[in-house]
Structure formats: C-alpha cells, structure tokens
N, C-alpha and C positions, 0 to 999 in steps of 0.2 A: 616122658610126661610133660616136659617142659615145652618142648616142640609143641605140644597138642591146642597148649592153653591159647596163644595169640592168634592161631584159626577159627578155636570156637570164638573167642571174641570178637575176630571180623565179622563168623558169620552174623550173631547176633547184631552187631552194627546195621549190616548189608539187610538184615529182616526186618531190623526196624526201620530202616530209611524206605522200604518197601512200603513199608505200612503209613510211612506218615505222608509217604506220596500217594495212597492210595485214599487214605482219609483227607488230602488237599483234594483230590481230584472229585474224588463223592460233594465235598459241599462246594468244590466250582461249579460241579452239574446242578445241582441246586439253584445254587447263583445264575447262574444261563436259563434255566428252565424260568425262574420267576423273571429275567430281562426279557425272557422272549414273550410273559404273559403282559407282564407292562406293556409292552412295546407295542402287542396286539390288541391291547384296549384301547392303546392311546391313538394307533392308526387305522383301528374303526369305533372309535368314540361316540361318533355321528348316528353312524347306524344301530350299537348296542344301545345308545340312548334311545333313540327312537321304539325300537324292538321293546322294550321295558317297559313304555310308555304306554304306547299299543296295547303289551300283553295286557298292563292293569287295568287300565280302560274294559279290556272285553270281560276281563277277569271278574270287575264289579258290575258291570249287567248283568250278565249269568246270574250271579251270586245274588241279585235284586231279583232275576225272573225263579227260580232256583232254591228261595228259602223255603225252608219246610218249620213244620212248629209241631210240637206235639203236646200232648190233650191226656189227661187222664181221670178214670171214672171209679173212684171208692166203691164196692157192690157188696151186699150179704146176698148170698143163696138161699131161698127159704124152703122147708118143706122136701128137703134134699135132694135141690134141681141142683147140687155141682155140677154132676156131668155132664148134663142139658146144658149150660154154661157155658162151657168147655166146648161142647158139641157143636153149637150155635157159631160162637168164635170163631172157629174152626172153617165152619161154612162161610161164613162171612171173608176170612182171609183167602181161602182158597178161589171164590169167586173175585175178590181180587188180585190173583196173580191170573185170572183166566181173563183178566181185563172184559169181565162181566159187568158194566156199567149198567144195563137193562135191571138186573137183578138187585144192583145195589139201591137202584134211585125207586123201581116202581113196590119190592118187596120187603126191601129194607126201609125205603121213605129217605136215605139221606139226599141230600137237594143237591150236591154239584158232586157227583159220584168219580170225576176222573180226578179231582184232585183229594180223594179219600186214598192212602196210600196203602199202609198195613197198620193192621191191629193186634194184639195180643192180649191174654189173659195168662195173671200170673198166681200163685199165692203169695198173699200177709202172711209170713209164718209165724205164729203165735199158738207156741204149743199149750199154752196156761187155759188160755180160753178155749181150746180146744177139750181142753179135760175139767173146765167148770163146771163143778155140777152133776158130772157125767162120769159118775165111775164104770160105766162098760169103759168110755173111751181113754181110761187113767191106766186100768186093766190089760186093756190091750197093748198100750204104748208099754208099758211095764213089760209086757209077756215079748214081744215085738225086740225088747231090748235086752233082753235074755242071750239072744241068738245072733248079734248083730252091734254095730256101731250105732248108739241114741241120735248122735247127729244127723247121721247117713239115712237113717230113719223118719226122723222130723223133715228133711227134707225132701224125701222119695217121694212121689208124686203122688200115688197110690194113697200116701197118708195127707200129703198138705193141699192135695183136690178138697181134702172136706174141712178149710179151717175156717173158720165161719167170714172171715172177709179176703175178699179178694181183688186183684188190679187189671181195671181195663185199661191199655195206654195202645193211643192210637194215633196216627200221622197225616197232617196235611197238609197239601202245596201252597196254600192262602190260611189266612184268618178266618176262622168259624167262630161260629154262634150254639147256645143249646140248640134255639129252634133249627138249624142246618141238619145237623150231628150226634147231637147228645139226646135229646129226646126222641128222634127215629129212633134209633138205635136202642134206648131204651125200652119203647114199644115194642119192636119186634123181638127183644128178648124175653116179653111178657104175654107175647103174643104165643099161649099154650095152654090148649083146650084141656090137656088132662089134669096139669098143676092147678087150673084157674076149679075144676071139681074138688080135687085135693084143697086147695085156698077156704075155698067155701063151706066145707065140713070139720078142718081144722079151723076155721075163726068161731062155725056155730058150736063145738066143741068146747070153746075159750067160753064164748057166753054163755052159755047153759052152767060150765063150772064156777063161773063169776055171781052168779044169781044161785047157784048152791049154795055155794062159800056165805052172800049175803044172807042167805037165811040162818045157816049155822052160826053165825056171828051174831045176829039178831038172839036167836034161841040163847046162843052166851050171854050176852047182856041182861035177857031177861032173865035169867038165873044170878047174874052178878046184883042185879038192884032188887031179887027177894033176896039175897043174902043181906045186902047194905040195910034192906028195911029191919029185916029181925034184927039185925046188928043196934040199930038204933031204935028198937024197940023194945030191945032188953036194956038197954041204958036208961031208955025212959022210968022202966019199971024197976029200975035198980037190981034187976037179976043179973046173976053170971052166968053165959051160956060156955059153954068149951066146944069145942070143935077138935077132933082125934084127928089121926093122919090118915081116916075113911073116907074125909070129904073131899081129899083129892081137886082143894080150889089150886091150889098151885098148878095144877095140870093142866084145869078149867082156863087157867089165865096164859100159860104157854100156849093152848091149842089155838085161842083166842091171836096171840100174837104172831102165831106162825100164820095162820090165815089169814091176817091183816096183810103182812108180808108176798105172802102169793098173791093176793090178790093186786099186790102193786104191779107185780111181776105179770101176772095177767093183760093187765091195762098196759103195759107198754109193749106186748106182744100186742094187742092189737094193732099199735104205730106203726111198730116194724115189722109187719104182716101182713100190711097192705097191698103188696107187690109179690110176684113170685122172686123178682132180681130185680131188690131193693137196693137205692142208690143210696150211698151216706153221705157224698162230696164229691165235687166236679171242678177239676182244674183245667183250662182249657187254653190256649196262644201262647206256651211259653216258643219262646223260639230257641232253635235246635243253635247252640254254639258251636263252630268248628272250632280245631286248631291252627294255628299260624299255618302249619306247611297243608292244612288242609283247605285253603281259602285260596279260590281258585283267583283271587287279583295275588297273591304268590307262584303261585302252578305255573299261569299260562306265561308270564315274563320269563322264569326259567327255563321253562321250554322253547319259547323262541330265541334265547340265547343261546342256551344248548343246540339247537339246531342248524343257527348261522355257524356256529361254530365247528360243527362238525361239518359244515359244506365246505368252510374254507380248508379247514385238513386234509379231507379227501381231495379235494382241487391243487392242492400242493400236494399230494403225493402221488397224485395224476401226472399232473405235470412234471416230477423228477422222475418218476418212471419213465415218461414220454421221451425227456431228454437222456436218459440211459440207452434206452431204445435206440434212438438217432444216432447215438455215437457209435 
C-alpha cells in the first residue's frame, strides 16, 4: 500500500505540470496570434487607412443616392369596399414588382413611378369599434370565440379586413408630395363605378331619413308646446289638471332625444361618406433610419479590409506552399 502512494503522487504532479504547460502554451498562441495582428496593421497601416477611407467615402454616396422614406395613409372603407381595398393594393404592388411603370404613372396617376417602391395595406386592429353599435358583429366575435383563441381571432384576416380603419404605408426613393403620390393614389382607389351607385343611394338614403327624423321632431315639439300651453293655462285659471302614466310624455321626450341623437350621427355620415376610401390622415417623408451595421459607410470599409486581408493570406500561403514544393 505504501509502495503505491508516492507514484500516484508523481503521477498527479507529471498531469498537472502537463496541464500548466498546456495552459502556458494556449495563451502564448493567443499572444502570437494578436503580435502577428498588430504587427499586420502596423505594416500595412497605409493601405488599411486608405481602404477605410475609400470604403466610407462610397459608402455615403450610395447612402445619399439610396435613401428611401416612407409615407403613410389613415383610410376608412365605406360601404364595405374592404376587400376592394385589399384588392386594389394588391394590384397596385404587384404591377410594381412587374416593374410596370406605364400602369403606375398613366392608370394610377402617380408622377415619378420608378421611384414608387412598394405598398401595403394593413389593419388598425380595434376590436371595440368594431363591435359598436353592432351587435351582429359583438355576436359573431363571441360565437367565433367559443371555438378558438379571442386573440388569434381578432387578428386573423378574415375578421380585421373589416375593422373600420385601416393602414396604407408605402415607400419611396426621393421626397414626395400629395399632389405626386397621395392624391393619385387616392383617386384611383375611388375610382369605382359600382360603390360610387352604392355612395349615392346610401347618402340619398341618409337624407331622406334625416328630413323624416325633422319632421317627427317637429310633430314632437308641437305636441310639447300644446302641453306647455295647457300647462300654463290651468295655472292661469287656478285649475288642477293631473296627468296619469297614459300620457306617456316621458317617452314623447326620450323618442325626442334619441332622434336628436341620430340625427347628429347622420350629419357626420354624411362627412365621412363622401368617399368610398375615405382618408383620415396622411403622413408622408419620414425617412427610413438604418442601423449602424446596416449603413453602408460601415459595410463597404469592412469589406475592403476583409478583402485585403484575405489576399494577403492566401498570398502567404501560396507562397509557403510554393516554397514546400521547391524543396
């Protein structure tokens, strides 16, 4: 037993001297590998300066010829042109990836059609306004949620195509204007002979019930001021009239206030009815921000360093091959 102990404890010595030599040697190569990167900066210093220089230089042209901005356009659907919306967008981006310029400048109207890039259409998702008012559409979301995830729901296409506003956002190579961009583009979303029949039987629709309502409101009034008169007519005459709960003015005076009511709500359908794809707000030049490593006066310097850099390595290892070879 005795015998045993002082060899394991060499070995252990002999493994650890292993290891501390092998951990000296890992951060010598360390050491070496960053003298040989110094070394190679400092003996082409000239050149990676320059390279660097260069890269930024082209890197901020580009970047000046190169900026893009993006535009976006608030819209209500009216008359439940969603789809038509959709559809339209649709046309409109695909004839830009077909580098359809004809289509855009003469049928669209926009003025410099190559630098119109892509567009899209998204939904506002606002499930609240979507169920205002509207209990088919509180109904369905309920019944819809029965079966499924409420969120997965609210967001499936299917449901947030119809939420009453929605986001045009669209990209271009220079600075626009409405009159360029936003007004075309407006137009030929409006530009639909069956919604614009649709438009025009729901707005005569809106006035016709707007001039009902006034008349029913009027006929109330004139039954409120023969009540007000007898009311002040029995005063005069020191009578006491009673009124039971047959005269049903308290009803006379709600139906009165609900109609006042609609009829506000009327008048501002007509505002926002004027359009089939009514605009609410137009933001337009903000410019697209990149990130650091996405800014091409970053990009192009690193790449031409990377580049020198890999010529000189393969050139030194051309050459120690070269001279392997010959010997």
């Amino acid at each position: 037993m005795s015998t045993n102990q002082p060899s394991n404890a060499d070995n252990q010595e002999i493994d650890l001297s292993q290891i501390s030599k092998k951990i000296g040697a890992f951060f010598e190569g360390i050491a070496t590998k960053i003298f040989n990167i110094l070394f190679f900066i400092k003996k082409n210093i000239l050149i990676l300066s320059i390279l660097f220089v260069l890269g930024v230089g082209i890197g901020l042209f580009l970047e000046r010829k190169s900026k893009s901005y993006n535009n976006e356009i608030i819209v209500a659907p009216n008359f439940g042109s969603n789809d038509y919306l959709y559809s339209k967008i649709e046309l409109i981006n695909s004839k830009i990836k077909e580098d359809d310029t004809l289509f855009l400048k003469n049928v669209v109207g926009i003025k410099n059609p190559k630098k119109f890039k892509e567009i899209k259409v998204q939904p506002i998702n606002d499930v609240y306004k979507f169920i205002d008012n509207k209990a088919g559409n509180f109904e369905l979301i309920k019944l819809m949620a029965e079966d499924g995830d409420l969120k997965k729901i609210i967001e499936e296409s299917t449901t947030s195509k119809n939420y009453p506003f929605h986001r045009i956002q669209f990209t271009t190579e220079h600075l626009t204007s409405n009159e360029k961009t936003v007004k075309p583009l407006l137009n030929f979303l409006n530009n639909s002979d069956y919604y614009k029949i649709i438009q025009r039987e729901y707005l005569n629709n809106i006035k016709i019930k707007i001039k009902e309502n006034d008349s029913i409101i009027s006929q109330i009034d004139g039954v409120l001021n023969s009540f007000s008169s007898a009311v002040n007519g029995s005063q005069r005459n020191e009578k006491l009239i009673y009124y039971n709960e047959n005269t049903q003015l308290n009803d006379v005076i709600k139906t009165k206030n609900d109609l006042v009511n609609e009829q506000g709500s009327h008048r501002l359908e007509l505002v926002n009815l004027d359009k089939i794809i009514k605009d609410n707000s137009t933001t337009i030049n903000i410019e697209e921000v990149k990130g650091v490593f996405g800014s091409l006066a970053v990009v192009f310097p690193l790449f031409f360093i990377f580049v020198f850099v890999m010529i000189r390595y393969f050139t030194a290892f051309y050459r120690k091959q070269l001279a392997k070879s010959n010997q």
